[in-house]
N, C-alpha and C positions, 0 to 999 in steps of 0.2 A: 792516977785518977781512973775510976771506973767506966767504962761504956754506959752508956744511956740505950738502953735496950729499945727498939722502936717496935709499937706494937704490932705483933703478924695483921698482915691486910688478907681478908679470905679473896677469891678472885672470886670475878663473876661467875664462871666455871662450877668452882666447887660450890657456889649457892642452888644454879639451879642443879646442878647434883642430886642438893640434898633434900631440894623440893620434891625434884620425882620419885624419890627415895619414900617420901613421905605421903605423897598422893599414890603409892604403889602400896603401902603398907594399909593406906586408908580403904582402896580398893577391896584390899582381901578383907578387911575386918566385914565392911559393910556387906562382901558377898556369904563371908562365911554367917555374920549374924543374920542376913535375911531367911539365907535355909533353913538355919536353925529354928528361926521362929513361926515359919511356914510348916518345918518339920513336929515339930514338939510345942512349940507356943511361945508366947513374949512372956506368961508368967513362968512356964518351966525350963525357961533358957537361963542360966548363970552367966554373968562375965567372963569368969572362968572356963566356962563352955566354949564361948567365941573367943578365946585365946588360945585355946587347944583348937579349934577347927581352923583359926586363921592362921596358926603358928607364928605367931607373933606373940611377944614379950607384955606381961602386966604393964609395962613401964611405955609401950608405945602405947599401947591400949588407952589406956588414960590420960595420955599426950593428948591426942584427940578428944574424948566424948568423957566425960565428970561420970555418967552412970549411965545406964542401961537406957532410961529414957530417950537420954540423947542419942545413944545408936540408934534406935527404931525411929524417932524422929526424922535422923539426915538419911537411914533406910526409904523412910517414905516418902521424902523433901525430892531426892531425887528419883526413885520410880514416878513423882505425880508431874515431873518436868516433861518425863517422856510422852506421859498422857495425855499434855495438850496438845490439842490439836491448830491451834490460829493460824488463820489464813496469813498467809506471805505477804505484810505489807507491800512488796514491791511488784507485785501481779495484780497490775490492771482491773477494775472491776468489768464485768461483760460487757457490750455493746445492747443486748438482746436480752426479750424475756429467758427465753431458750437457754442461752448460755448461760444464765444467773442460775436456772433451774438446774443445767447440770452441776453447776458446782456445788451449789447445796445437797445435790444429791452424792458428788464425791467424799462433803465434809462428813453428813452422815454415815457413809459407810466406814469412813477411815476411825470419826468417833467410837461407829458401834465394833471394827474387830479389835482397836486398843483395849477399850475399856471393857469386853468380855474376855479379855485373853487370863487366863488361871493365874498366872503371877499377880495381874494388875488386882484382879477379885480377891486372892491373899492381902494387900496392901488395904483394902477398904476393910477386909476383918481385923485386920491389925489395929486400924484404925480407929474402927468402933469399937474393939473390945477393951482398948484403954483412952477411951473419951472419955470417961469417968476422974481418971487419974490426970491423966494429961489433955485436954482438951484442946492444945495447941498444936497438937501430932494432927486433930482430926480440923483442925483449921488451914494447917498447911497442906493438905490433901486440897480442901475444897478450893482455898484456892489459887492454887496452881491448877489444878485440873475441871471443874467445873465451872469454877467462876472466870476461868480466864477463857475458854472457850466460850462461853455465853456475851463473855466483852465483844469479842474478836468476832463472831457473828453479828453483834449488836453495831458494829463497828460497818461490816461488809452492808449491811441491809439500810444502815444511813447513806451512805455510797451510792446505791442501785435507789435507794428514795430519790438524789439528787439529780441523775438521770435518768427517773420516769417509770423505770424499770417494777418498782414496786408501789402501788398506788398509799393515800395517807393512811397514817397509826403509827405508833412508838415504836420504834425502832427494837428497842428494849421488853418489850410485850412481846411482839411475834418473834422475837428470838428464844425468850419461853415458851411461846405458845410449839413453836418447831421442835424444841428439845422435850417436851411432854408429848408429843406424837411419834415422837424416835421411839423416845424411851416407854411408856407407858409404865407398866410395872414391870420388865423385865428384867432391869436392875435388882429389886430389893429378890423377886425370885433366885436369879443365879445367888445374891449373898444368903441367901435358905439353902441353899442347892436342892432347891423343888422344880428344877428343870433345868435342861442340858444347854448350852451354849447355842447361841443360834447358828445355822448355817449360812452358806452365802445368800441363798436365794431370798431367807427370812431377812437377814440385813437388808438389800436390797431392796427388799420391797418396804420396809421399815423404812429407807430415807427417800423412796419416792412417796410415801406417805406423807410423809413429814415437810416433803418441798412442795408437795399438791397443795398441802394443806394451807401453808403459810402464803404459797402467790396466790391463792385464790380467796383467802380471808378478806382483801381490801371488796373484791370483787362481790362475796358473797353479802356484805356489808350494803355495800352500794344497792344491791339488789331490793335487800329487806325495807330499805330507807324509801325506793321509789314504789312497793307494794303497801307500805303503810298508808293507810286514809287521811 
């Protein structure tokens, strides 16, 4: 009578093995196709191209990502993770006007050196230039990276509403209202490259703008209301 062959059991071992094996191969593709696309382009890059720069096999390659889309895609999925900036649920909102105001002024600075640093600027060309084609590439940009920042302020400024801190208005308003005084047109400039990156000082003075502007909007409100007739 024959053996009853019982089927090989893999060990827990050899799974995450084969995981890191896998999230290592995924690494080099996504690094070698971001270069590439920044180097030469998303339409002059072949699959073939990122298989010779990742040195990795057709056969992983497409383990991972169906076509070329979907590289640039989870290229941009994860550069627009590093871009948000949301404040640390688990840190305290201020005590004080003061204190509120510096940390608006630290989110702004940290906003404005992510989102002007040349890699992240490559990832929004990337983005726009196959919005056309893929439209889901330049949704996943936004948001991860602008709309979740905009929350995550809209979020702190409810907060500092409940303790006094910031007098009435939508919470969600002057959270735009702060991010168009950051921003101005600086952004769509650097994506022209019709001017240079900002330096520190222009940051800086960029999110005390931006935090002047916002604490004192309830203020400047109040003001016009008791000079009206």
């Amino acid at each position: 009578m024959s053996e009853i062959k019982k089927p090989k059991r893999h060990s827990p071992l050899s799974h995450v093995q084969s995981k890191h094996v896998s999230n290592s191969i995924r690494e080099r593709v996504l690094k070698a196709a971001f270069t590439l696309f920044r180097e030469h382009g998303f339409s002059s890059t072949s699959m073939l191209d990122i298989v010779t720069r990742a040195r990795v096999s057709k056969r992983d390659l497409y383990a991972l990502f169906n076509n070329k889309h979907a590289v640039l895609a989870a290229c941009i999925s994860e550069r627009a993770q590093r871009m948000r900036r949301p404040l640390d649920p688990t840190i305290p909102v201020p005590q004080t006007r003061d204190g509120l105001a510096t940390l608006l002024v630290e989110l702004g600075v940290s906003i404005l050196k992510t989102v002007c640093h040349p890699e992240v600027l490559t990832v929004f060309r990337l983005a726009i230039a196959e919005s056309d084609r893929a439209p889901e590439i330049a949704r996943t940009l936004d948001s991860s990276g602008r709309e979740a920042n905009q929350k995550a302020l809209t979020e702190l400024l409810r907060k500092a509403q409940a303790r006094g801190l910031v007098l009435a208005g939508d919470p969600a308003v002057l959270a735009v209202r702060y991010l168009a005084v950051l921003w101005e047109d600086l952004l769509i400039r650097l994506l022209m490259r019709v001017r240079e990156a900002p330096k520190e000082r222009e940051i800086e003075v960029r999110a005390r703008a931006a935090t002047e502007t916002l604490m004192a909007l309830p203020l400047l409100a109040a003001c016009r209301r008791k000079q009206e007739p």
